[in-house]
TORBAPA-706070 format. One record per atom (N, C-alpha, C): x negated, y, z. Coordinates in steps of 0.02 Angstrom, whole numbers, plus 50000, padded with zeros to 5 digits. Layout:
residues N
XYZ;...
This chain:
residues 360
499584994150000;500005000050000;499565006250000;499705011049949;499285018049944;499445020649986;499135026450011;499535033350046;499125039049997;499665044150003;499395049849963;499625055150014;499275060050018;499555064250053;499375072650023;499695076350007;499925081149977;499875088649987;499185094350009;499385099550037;499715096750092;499265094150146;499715094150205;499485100350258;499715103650300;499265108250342;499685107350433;499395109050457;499485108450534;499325112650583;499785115750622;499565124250665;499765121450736;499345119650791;499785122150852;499815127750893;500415133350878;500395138250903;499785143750843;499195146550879;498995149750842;498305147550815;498345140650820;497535138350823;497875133350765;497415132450714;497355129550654;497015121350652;497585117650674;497205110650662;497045107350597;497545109350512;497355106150485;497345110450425;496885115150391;497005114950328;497285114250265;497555116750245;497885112550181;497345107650135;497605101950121;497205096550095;497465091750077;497085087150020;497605081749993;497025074850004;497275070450026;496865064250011;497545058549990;496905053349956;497255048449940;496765041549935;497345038049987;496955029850007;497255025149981;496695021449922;496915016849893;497145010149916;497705007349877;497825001049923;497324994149922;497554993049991;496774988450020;496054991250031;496184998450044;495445001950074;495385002550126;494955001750152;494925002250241;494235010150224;494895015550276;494735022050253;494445025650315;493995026750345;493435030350397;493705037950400;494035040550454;494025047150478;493475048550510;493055053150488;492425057250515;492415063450543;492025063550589;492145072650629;491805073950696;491845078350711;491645080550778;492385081650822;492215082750883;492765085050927;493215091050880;493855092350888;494215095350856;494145096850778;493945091850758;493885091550671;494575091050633;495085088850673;495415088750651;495755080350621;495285075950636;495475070750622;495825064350643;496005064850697;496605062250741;497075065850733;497235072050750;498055074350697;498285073250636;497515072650573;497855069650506;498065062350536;497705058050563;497915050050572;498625050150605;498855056050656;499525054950684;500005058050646;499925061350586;500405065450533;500525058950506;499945054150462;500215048150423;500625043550463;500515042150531;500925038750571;501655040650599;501515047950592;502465049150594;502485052850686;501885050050703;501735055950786;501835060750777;501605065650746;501535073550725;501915075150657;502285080750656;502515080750585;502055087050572;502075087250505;501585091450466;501975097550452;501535103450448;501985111350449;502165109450377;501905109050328;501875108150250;501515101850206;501745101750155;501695095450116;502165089450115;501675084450078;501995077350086;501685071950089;501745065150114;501545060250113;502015054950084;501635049250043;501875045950016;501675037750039;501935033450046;501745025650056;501735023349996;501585023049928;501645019649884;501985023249870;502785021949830;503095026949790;503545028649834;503645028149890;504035030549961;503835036049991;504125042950003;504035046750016;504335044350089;503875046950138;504065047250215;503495051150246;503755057850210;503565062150270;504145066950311;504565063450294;505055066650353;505445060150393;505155053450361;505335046750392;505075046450465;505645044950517;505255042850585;504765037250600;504455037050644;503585032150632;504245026250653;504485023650695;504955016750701;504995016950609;504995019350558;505295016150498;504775018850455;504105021450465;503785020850418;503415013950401;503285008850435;503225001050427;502385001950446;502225005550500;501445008050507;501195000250569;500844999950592;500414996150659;499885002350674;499575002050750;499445004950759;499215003250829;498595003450831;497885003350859;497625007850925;497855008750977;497655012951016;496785011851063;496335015751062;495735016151097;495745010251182;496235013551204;496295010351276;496985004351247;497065001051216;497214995351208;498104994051214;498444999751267;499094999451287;499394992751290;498984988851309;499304981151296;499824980551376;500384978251364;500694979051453;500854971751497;500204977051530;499774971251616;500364964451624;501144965651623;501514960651654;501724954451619;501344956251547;501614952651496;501124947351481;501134938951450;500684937951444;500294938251347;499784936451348;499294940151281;499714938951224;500244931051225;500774928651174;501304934351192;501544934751225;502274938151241;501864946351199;501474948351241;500994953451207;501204955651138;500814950851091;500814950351023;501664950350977;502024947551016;502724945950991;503104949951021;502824956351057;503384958951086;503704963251028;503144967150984;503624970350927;504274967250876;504044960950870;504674957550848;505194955450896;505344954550974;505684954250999;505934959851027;505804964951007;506224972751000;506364974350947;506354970850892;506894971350831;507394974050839;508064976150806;508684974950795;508874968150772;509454966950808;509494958350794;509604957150736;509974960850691;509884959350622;509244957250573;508694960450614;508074961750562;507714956150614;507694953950678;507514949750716;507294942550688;506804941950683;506824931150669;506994928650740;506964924550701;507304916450777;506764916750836;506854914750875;506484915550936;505864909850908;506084906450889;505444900250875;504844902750804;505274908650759;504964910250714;504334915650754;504524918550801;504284923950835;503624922350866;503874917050898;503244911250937;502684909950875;502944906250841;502654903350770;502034908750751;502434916850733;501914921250707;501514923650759;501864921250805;501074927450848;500734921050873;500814915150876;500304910150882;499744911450827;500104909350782;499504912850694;499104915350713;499524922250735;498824926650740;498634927350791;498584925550834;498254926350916;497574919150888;497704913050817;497204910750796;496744913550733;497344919050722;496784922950664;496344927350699;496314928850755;495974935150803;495624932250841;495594925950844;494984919150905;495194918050967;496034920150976;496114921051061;496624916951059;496794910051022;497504905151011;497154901751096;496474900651122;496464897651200;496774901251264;496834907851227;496984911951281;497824914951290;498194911751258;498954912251256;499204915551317;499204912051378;499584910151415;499134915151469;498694918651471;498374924351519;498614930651505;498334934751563;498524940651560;498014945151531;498144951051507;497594958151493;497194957951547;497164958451601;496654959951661;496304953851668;496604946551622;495974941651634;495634943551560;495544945751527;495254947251454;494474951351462;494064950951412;493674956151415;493794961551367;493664966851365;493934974951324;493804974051261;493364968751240;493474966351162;493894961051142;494164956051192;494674951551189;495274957151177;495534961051238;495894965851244;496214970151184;495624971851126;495624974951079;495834970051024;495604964951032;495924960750953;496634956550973;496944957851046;497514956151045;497884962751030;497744968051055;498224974650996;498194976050943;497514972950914;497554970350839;498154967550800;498154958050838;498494955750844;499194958850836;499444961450896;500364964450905;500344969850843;499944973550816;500134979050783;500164974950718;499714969750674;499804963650614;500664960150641;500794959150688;501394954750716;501774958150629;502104962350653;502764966650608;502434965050537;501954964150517;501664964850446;501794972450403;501314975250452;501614984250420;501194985050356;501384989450324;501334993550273;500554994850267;500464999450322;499785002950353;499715001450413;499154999750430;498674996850483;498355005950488;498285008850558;498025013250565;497575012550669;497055014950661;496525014050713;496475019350742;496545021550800;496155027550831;495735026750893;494985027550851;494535026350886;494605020150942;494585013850874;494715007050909;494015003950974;493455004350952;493195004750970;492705008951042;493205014351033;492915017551088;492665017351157;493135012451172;493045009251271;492565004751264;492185003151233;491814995651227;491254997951245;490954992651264;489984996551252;489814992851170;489064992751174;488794996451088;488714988351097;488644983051126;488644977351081;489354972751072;489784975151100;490264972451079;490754976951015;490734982851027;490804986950981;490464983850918;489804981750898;489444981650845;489784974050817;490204967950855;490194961450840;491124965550832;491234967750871;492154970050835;492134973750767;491734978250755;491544978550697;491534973450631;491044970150647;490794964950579;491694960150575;491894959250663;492454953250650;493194956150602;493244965950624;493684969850592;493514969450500;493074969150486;492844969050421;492854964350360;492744960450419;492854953850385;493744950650398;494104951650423;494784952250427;495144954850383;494874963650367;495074966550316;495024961550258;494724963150243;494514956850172;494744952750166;494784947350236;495364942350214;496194945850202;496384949650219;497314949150226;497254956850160;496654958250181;496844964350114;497394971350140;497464973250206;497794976450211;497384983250215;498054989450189;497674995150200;497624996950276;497125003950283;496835001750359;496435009650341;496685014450396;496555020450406;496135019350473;495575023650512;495375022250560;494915029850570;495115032650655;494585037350659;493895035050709;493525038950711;492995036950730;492675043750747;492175045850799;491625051450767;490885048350788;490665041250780;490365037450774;490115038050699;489575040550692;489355039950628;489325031350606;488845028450633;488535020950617;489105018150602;489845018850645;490325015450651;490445016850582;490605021950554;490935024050503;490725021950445;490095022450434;489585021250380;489565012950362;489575008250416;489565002050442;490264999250411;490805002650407;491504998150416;491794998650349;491735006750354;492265011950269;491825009550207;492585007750178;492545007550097;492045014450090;492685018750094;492555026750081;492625031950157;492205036650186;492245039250237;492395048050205;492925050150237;493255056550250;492915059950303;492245065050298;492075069850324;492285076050357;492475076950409;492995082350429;492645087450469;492675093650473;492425100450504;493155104050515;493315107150574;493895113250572;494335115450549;494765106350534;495375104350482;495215104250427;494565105950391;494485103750325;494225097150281;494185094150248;493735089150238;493265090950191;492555089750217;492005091550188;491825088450135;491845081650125;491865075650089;491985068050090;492205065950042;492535060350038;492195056849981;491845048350014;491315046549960;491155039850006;490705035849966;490815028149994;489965031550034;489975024950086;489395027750132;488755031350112;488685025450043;487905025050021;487715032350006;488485034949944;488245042149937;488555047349974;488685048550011;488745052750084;487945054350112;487815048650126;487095048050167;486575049850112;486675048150030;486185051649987;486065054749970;486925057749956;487075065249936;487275068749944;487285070950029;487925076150061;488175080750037;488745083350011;488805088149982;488795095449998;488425096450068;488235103450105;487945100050163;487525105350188;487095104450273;487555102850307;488055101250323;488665101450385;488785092450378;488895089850308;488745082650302;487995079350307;487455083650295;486865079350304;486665081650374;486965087350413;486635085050489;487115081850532;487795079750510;488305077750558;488255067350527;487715068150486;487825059650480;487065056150518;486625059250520;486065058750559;485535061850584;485055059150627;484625063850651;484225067850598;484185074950618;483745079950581;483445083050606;482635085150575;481995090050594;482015093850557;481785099650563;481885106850568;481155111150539;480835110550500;480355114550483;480445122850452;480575128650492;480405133750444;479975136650442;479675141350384;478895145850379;479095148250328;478415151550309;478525157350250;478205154050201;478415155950138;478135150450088;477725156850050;476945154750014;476735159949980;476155156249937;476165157149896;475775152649828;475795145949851;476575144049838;476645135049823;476455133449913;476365135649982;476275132750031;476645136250068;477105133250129;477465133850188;476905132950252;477005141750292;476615140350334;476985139750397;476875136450442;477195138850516;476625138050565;476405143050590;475575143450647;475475140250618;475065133250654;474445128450637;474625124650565;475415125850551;475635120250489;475815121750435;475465118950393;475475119950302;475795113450295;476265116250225;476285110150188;476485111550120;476275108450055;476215110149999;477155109949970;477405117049960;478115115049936;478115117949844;478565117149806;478775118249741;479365124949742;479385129249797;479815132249825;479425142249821;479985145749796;479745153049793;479545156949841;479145161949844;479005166049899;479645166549949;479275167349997;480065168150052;479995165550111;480435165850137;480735161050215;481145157450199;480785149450218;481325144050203;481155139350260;482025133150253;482155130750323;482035124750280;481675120450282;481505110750268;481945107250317;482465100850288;482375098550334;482465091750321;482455087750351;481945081150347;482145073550399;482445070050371;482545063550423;482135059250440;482015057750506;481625053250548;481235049650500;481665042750442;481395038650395;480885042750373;480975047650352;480615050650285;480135053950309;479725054050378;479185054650403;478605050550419;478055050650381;477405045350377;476935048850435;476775044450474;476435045150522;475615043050512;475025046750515;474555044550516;473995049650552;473355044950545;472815047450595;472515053950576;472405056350507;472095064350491;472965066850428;472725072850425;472925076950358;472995074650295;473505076250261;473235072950188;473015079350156;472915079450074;472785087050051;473475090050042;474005087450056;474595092650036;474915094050104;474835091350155;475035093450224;474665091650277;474775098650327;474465097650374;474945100150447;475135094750473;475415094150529;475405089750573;475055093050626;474785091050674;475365090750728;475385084650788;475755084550814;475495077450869;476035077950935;475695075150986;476185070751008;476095064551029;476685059351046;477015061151113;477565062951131;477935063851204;478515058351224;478515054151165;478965047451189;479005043151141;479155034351151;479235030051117;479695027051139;480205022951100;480795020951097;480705014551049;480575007551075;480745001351024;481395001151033;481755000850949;482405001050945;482534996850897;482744989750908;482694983550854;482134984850804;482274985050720;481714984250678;481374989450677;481514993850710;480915000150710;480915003050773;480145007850783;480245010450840;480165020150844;480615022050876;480715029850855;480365032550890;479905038150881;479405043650916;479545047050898;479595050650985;479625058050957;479005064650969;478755070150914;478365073650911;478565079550936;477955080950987;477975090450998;477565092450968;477425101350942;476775103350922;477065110850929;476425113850925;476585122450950;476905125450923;476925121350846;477125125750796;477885125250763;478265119950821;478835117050828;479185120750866;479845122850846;480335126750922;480705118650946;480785114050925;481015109750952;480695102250942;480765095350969;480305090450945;480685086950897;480095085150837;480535078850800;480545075050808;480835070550771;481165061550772;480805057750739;480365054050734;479985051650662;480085042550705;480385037950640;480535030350662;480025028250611;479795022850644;479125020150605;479265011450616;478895008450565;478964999950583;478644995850639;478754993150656;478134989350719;477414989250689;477404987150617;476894984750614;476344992550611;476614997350559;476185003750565;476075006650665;476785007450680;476415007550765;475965004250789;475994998150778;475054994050799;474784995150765;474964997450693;474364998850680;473885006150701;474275011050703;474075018150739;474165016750795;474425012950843;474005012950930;474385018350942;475195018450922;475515025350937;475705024951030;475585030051063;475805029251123;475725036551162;476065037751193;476275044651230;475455048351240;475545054051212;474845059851237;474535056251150;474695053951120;474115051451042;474245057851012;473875061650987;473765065450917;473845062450851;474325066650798;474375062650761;474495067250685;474825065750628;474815069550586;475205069850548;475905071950529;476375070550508;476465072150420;476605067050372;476615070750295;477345066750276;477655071650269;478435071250250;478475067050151;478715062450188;478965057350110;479325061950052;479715064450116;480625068850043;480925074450120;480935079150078;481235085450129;481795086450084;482215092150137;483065092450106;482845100950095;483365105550059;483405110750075;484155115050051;484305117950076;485025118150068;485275126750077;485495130350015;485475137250004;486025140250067;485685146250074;486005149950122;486675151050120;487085152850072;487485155350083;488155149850075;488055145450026;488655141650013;488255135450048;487905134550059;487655128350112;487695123650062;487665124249992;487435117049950;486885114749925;486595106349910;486125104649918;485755109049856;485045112649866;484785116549829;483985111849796;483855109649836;482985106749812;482865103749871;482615096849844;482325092649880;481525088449841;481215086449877;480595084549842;480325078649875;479875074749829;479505068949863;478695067649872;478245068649928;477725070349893;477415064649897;476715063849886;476225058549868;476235055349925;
């Protein structure tokens, strides 16, 4: 099932939650809301759900217009952070309670009811755990039985808000891969917010970038992260360093630090992700930045250091492999020398990507 949504915009009172804006989610996409605090992207997810109505526009389910449809009849499921699963009930009764609040007309048989939420309490890995309660569960059990109850009805749209959130980061990372791989099997569409970058990048077909009710961009992970389409998407998807100086015959200086750029006289801001920093023992001939180790971090396949130097207002991020760390003997108080792989640079005024470079 598509959704399209139409010039929708959203005001509460005098503060501007949503922009006017149109997106459209293809059917069987599992679609990533992106943002910071008040981006705006939990009010679009509760406009498509029928929570919030929208000042203007429209939304469509396929060729069904319901944006003035109440959420009981837009045919949505729906995913809450803290789980709302209720304590007195057990994880079966749980799952089947949406069909046993039917109207009896639209109601199956009591044995049909049983039947489907058995299914899926074995499509979700918890068919041992029937007969317990939420408070015997753990918060990722917890989470794929509201999975579970919201698939019960077989809605239209599957929608998430910030499913993941209560978990810690390794169960979060295994609900992930198990949500993903679910999708794929049943094929349903599947809206979800997040302001979890990794999460987002990790799950979405396509991820919806959001800033101050607007959406910045909309694009499958790979090119988001390759090709942001302004500074506001390439520093809100990962860590970034900060180089500015004055540039004057082809070199950027800042105090002690040169580095060879392709860039006009002037004052300009570089900036540069962790990866794309080579760490070694002297200078090369096109840069010279010097810099001093103040922390190490082994973080699975790589390990992240971070650099101070005088000529820095803040420290960078530079992630390197195990094997180059043994091999440079990197460790807190080392001197070291930093020559940037690929820098970003991004024009003042409209904030779009302007010149980027790769050096030797």
């Amino acid at each position: 099932m598509s959704i399209q949504l139409r010039n929708v915009t959203k005001r509460f009172g005098r503060a501007t939650a949503l922009e006017p804006l149109d997106l459209t989610v293809a059917d069987g996409e599992l679609l990533g809301l992106l943002g910071p605090s008040g981006s705006g992207k939990t009010t679009l997810l509760r406009i498509i759900a029928g929570l919030e109505q929208a000042d203007s526009g429209s939304i469509h389910f396929g060729e069904r217009d319901v944006t003035h449809v109440h959420v009981r009849d837009r045919r949505i499921g729906f995913v809450f952070q803290h789980y709302a699963l209720f304590r007195h009930m057990s994880v079966l009764d749980n799952v089947a309670f949406g069909l046993t609040a039917l109207p009896r007309r639209e109601r199956p048989s009591r044995g049909e009811i049983q039947a489907r939420a058995r299914r899926l309490l074995e499509m979700v890995q918890l068919e041992a755990f029937a007969d317990r309660y939420p408070a015997q569960l753990s918060g990722g059990q917890q989470q794929r039985v509201s999975l579970a109850r919201a698939l019960a009805l077989r809605p239209d749209v599957l929608l998430l808000d910030e499913p993941f959130g209560a978990l810690d980061a390794k169960v979060r990372q295994d609900l992930r891969r198990w949500l993903r791989h679910l999708h794929d099997e049943l094929n349903f569409t599947s809206v979800f917010v997040t302001h979890d970058q990794e999460e987002a990048l990790e799950l979405s077909d396509r991820v919806v970038v959001m800033s101050n009710g607007r959406i910045e961009q909309v694009d499958t992970p790979e090119t988001l992260y390759r090709h942001p389409a302004n500074r506001f998407v390439f520093e809100f998807l990962g860590d970034v360093n900060r180089l500015e100086g004055d540039v004057r015959d082809g070199e950027l200086t800042c105090g002690s630090a040169r580095l060879a750029v392709d860039l006009p006289p002037g004052r300009h801001e570089l900036l540069l992700r962790p990866h794309e920093l080579h760490l070694s023992d002297a200078p090369s001939a096109t840069a010279h930045l010097p810099v001093q180790v103040t922390a190490v971090a082994p973080v699975g396949a790589e390990v992240r250091v971070e650099l101070a130097a005088d000529w820095l207002a803040e420290p960078w991020l530079a992630t390197v492999r195990h094997a180059d760390f043994e091999h440079l003997t990197i460790q807190r108080g080392r001197r070291l020398f930093v020559e940037p792989r690929r820098w970003h640079r991004f024009a003042a005024v409209d904030q779009q990507p302007a010149d980027q470079a790769v050096t030797a």
